[in-house]
N, C-alpha and C positions, 0 to 999 in steps of 0.2 A: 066241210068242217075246217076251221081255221086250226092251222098248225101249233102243238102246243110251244114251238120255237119260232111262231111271226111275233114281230114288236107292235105293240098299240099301244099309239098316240094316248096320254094322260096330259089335258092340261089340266097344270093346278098351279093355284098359288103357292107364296111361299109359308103359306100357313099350314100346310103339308109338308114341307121339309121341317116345319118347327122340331119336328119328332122324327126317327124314321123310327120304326116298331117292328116290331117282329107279329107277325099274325101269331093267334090263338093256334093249337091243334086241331081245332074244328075247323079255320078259316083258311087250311093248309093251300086248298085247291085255286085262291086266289089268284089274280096274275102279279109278276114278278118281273125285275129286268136286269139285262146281263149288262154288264159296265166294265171296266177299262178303256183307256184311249193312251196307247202306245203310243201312238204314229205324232200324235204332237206335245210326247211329253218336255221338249228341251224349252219350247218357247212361250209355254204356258203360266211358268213362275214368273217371268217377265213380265208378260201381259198383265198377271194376279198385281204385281209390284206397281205398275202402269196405274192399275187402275184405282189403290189404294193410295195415291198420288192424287188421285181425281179430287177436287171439290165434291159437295153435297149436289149440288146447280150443274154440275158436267156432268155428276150420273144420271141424274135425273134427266136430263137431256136426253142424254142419251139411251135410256128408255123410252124417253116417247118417240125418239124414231124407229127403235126396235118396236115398239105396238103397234105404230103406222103400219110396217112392214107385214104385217099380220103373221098367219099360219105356213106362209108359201116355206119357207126354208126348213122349217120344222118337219115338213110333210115330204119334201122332196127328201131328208135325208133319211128320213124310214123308209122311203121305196128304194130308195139305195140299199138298204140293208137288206129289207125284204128279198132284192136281187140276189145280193151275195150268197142270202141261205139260200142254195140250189134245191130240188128232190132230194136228191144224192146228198147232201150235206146232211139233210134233217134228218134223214133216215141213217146215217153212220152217226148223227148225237145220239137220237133217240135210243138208239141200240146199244150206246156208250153209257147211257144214263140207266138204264132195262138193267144191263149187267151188274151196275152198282148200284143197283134197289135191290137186287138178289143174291149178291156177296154175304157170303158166310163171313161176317167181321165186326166188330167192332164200332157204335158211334165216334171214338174217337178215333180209329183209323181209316174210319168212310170221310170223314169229316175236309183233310186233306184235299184227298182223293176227286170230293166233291166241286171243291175251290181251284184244284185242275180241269178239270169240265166246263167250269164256270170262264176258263182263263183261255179257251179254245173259243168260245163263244167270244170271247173277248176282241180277241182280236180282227174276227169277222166285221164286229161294230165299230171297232176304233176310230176309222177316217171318220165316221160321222157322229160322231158324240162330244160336248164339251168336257165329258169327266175323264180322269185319269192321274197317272200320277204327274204331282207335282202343282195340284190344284189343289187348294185347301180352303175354297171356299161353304162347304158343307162342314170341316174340322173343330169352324170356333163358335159357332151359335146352335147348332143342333144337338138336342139330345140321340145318342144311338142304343137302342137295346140289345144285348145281348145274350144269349144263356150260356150258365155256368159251362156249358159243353167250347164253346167258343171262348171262352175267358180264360179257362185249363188251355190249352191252344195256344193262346198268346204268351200265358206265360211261361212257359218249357220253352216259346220262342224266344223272348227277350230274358228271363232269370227275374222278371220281375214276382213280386208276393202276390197275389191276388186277394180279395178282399174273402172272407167265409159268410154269407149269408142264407138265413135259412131259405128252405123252400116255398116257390109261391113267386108271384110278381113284384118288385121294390120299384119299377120305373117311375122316377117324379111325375106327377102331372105337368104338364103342360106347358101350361103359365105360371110354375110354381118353380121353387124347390134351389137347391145349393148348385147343380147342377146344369139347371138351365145357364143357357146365353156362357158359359166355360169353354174355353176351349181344350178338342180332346189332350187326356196324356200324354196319347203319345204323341200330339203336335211339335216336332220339334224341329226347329231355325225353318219354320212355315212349310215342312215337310212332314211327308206321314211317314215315321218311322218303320211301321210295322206292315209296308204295305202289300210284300209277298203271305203276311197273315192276316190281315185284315177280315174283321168280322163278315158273314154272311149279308146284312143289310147294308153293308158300305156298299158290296159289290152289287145288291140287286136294282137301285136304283139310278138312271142315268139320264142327264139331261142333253133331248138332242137340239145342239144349237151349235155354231160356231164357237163360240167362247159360253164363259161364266157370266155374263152380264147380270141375267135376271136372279144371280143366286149372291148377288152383293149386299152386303150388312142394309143399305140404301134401299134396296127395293126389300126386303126383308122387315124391317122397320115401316116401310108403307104400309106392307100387307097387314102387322099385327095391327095400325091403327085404322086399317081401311080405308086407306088415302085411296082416292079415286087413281093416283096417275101409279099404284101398283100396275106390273105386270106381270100375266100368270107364265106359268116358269114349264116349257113343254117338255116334260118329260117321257119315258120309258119304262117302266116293270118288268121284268122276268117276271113266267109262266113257269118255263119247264119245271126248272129245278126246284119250287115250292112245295114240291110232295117229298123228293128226297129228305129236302133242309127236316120239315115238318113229321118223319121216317126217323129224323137222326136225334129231334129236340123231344117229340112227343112222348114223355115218358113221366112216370112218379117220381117224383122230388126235383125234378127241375128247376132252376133258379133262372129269373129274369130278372134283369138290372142294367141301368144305361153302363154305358164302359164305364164313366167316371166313376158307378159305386162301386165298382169289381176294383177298378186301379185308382184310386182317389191319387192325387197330385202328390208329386216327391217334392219333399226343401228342396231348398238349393244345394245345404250341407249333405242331403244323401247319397 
């Protein structure tokens, strides 16, 4: 039986990051992925800068040599990972994880707690993932879901108001809404403000690749039109922690809503 903490390979388009969602409480057991990349936070915002420099005709280029290359890099850097999680590794998460499904406590003080577990695994996967901080290519076109459990959270962490919505799901669809294609709140001077609290869905998704190439507004825009020279974007899910998360949200009255309806944009005068 495959470990509920090995990484599997997801390639998808970027017509799956259009959204990242929070699974239903039925869909808890689904797989998930653990994200941060410490290791090359300093040089990443450069690269980001680099590439937002680029013409339309240089990115594009430079995805079809990235297509050329196929699956090889994507694959070897999950057996890397795979490596790193030892017997011994899974077996002190897993039992890390055990303990805090069975904490006499609180959803909003497992909540934390959880996002420390998350940030262990973290760094396990770092060397080999494109995401982490100081990457803000998932910050300005994707919608992110959250629930109100997550949005209380941020805001005791920043003082900011949060929005009151009833209970039930508000997430825009898709290809719709005020929200799409915004970039997040808290995006700020092309940095994630918030990123020691950062929602549960920022952190479970990660792309493993060298850099952010395939997650550029440029190949993003391919995928919504179906341009043939899209390329799909390999990513990673978290497993483990999909039962906790879905432990801590699964409940009556819940509120789901992309960040923007919980924190819609401040003036400038605020």
């Amino acid at each position: 039986m495959t470990s509920p903490l090995s990484d599997r390979d997801h390639r998808a388009s970027n017509a799956t990051l259009q959204t990242i969602k929070s699974a239903p409480p039925e869909s808890s057991g689904k797989a998930t992925g653990f994200t941060q990349n410490k290791g090359q936070t300093r040089n990443r915002g450069t690269k980001m800068e680099q590439r937002d420099s680029e013409s339309t005709d240089a990115i594009i280029q430079r995805l079809a040599e990235r297509q050329a290359e196929g699956r090889t890099e994507s694959k070897a850097r999950l057996a890397a990972i795979e490596r790193a999680m030892t017997p011994q590794w899974r077996a002190t998460m897993e039992a890390k994880i055990t303990r805090l499904n069975s904490e006499a406590s609180s959803p909003r003080s497992k909540l934390p707690k959880l996002y420390m577990l998350m940030e262990e695994v973290a760094a396990v996967r770092a060397p080999h993932l494109a995401c982490g901080p100081g990457c803000n290519a998932c910050c300005r076109t994707i919608p992110v879901e959250i629930s109100d459990l997550e949005a209380r959270h941020i805001a005791q962490a920043t003082g900011r108001t949060m929005a009151t919505l009833p209970p039930g799901r508000h997430t825009p669809a898709l290809t719709g809404g005020p929200h799409v294609n915004t970039p997040c709140p808290f995006l700020v001077a092309d940095m994630c403000s918030i990123y020691e609290h950062r929602p549960y869905n920022c952190r479970s998704l990660a792309v493993v690749d060298r850099d952010a190439l395939t997650c550029h507004e440029v190949n993003t825009n391919l995928t919504r039109t179906k341009d043939p020279r899209a390329v799909p974007v390999p990513m990673t899910k978290m497993q483990a922690f999909d039962p906790s998360y879905a432990a801590l949200t699964n409940r009556a009255g819940t509120v789901w809503a992309d960040i923007r309806q919980f924190f819609p944009a401040q003036s400038k005068s605020t």
